[in-house]
N, C-alpha and C positions, 0 to 999 in steps of 0.2 A: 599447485594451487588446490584448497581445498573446496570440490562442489558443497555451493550450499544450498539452503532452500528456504523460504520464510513462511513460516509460517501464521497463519490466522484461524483464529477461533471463535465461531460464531456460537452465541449462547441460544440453545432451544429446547425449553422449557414444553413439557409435555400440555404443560392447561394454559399457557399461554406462547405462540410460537410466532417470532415476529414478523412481519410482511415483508414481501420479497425485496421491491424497492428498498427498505429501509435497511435492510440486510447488504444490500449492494451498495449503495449510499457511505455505512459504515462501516465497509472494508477497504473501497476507494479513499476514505480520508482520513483512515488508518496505514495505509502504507502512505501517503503525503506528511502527515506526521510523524513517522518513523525516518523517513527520509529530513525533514526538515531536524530533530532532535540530533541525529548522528552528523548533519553538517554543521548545528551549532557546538557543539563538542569538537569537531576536528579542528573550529575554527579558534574555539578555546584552548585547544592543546596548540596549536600553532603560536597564538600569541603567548603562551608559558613559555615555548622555547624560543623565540626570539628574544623576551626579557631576561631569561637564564643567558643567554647567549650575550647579551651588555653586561655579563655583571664583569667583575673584575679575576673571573678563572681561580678565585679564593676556593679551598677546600670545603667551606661550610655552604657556597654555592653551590656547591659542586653535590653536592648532600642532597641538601633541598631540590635541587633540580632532579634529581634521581628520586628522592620523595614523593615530587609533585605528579613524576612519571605514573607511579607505582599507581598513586589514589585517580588520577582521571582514568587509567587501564581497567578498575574497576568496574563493573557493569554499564559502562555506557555505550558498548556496542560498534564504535562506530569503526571499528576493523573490519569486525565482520560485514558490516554494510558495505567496506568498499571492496571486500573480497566478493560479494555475492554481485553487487554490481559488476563487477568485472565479469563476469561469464553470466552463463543463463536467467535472469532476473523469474527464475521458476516459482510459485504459489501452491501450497497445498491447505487446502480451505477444510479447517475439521469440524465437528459438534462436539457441543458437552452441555452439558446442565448437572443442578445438585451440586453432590460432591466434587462432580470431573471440573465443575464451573469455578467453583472455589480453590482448587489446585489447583487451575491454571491462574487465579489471580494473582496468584503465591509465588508465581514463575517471575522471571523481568518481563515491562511487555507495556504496553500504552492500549486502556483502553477507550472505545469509542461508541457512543450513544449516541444512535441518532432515532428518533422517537421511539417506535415500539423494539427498534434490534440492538443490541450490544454484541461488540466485535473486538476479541482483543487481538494485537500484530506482538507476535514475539520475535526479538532479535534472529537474526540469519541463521539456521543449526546446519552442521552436516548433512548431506544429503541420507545418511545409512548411520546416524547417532544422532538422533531425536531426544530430548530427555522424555525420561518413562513416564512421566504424568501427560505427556503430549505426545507420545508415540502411542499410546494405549488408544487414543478417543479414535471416533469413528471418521470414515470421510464420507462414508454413504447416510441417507438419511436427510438429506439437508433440500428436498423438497417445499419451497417455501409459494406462497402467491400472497397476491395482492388481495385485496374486498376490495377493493374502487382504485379507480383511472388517477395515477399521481396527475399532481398538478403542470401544467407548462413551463417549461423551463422559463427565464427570465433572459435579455437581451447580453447580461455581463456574467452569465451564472457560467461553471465551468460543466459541461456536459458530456457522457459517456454515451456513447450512441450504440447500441446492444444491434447485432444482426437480427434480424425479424427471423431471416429462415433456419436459423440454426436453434435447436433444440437443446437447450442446456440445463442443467441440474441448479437451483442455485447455490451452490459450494464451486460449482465451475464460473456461473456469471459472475462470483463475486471475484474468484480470481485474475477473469480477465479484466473487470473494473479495473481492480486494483494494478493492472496493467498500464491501463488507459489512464488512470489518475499519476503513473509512476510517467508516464511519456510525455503526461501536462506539469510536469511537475519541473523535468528535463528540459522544454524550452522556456519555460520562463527567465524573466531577468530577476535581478534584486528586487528591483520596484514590485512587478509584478507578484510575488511570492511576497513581499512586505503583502501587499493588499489580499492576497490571498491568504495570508495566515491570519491578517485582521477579520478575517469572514470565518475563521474556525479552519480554513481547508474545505471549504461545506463544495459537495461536488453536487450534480444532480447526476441520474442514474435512467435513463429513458430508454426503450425499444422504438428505433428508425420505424418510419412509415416504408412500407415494401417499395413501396414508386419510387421515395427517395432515398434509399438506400446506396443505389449503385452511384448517385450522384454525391454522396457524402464520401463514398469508401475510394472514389475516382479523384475526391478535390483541391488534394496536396495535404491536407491534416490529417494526423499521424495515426496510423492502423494498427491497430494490434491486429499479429497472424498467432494462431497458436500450434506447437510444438508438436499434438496430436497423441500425447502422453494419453491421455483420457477423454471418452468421449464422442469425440469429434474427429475429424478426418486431417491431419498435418497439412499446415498452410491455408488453415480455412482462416478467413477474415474475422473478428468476431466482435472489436468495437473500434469505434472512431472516437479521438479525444478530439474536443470542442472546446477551445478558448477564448476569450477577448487576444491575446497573445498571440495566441496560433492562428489565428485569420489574416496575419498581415499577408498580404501578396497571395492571397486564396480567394478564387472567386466564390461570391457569396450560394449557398448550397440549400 
């Protein structure tokens, strides 16, 4: 099986660079929509071959089925998605602006605006074959902050709960976001993900109060640990995803 790795590309503009929150924000709901695009396509190739599969075993079936094969293998990704799920669901978070921002549009890849940041997720690549417009951009540099206190999350909003004590880059916080957003994404049901994708995927992106920390990462809703590749020290805690969904049978935190 081949390692993969997903990547995300956050856009930052030297006279305008966008706040940290929104930046984490838009790469949380950039891999929920990557993820959600690749299960509607497998689910569209599923029903081709079950209707090829009633026809009547005729040659011109037989054709067309192998036609139909050919155009959804086309750019929609969703191999690679279940190949990268299946082993380490790893994140490397790069910059670009300018030119670099424009080749990377040029690439396949969903992007995602959420107020002042734009984030785009490109399909799963090899871990050690990167295409060259995206192998070249940086991964350092992506120091981003806030000007003012995001707002409170809301009672039904989906939340990433950032560790207070851990010190992170934001190219790092966004990929564990997009961690956390990929674990809220994982228990939901049909219904759930219906009303979640009705809201755009919108996540909220918040740093735990220190006092409640140990009680959020203690209360059965699902932890991101990270790998220790960069950064930070392996098996450090680093967010807590917060659902309407995931609170069933979770005492309240």
């Amino acid at each position: 099986m081949t390692e993969r790795v997903l990547p995300l590309v956050v856009r930052i503009e030297r006279s305008a660079p966008p706040q940290r929150t929104d930046a984490l924000e838009a790469a949380a709901t950039a891999v929920v929509r990557l993820l959600d695009r690749a299960q509607d396509r497998a689910q569209d190739r599923a029903q081709d071959r079950a209707q090829n599969h009633a026809r009547d075993g005729s040659q011109d079936g037989a054709q067309d089925h192998a036609e139909g094969r050919a155009e959804d293998d086309g750019g929609e990704w969703f191999d690679e998605v279940a190949e990268w799920q299946d082993g380490r669901i790893r994140k490397v978070v790069r910059r670009a602006r300018g030119a670099e921002w424009r080749r990377a549009l040029a690439l396949p890849g969903i992007t995602v605006t959420v107020r002042t940041a734009e984030v785009r997720v490109h399909p799963p690549v090899p871990l050690d074959d990167w295409p060259r417009d995206l192998a070249r951009l940086q991964v350092s540099g992506t120091d981003l902050s806030d000007d003012a206190t995001p707002p409170e999350a809301g009672p039904g909003d989906v939340v990433l709960w950032i560790n207070p004590g851990l010190e992170m880059t934001a190219g790092k916080a966004m990929a564990q976001a997009g961690h956390g957003a990929q674990f809220a994404w994982w228990g939901a049901g049909e219904a759930d993900r219906a009303a979640w994708r009705e809201r755009g995927f919108a996540v909220r992106v918040r740093t735990a109060d220190p006092a409640g920390w140990d009680a959020l990462a203690a209360s059965g809703l699902p932890v991101v640990r990270d790998a220790g590749f960069t950064e930070i020290a392996p098996n450090s805690a680093t967010v807590v995803a917060d659902a309407p969904w995931l609170r069933v049978g979770v005492p309240e935190v």
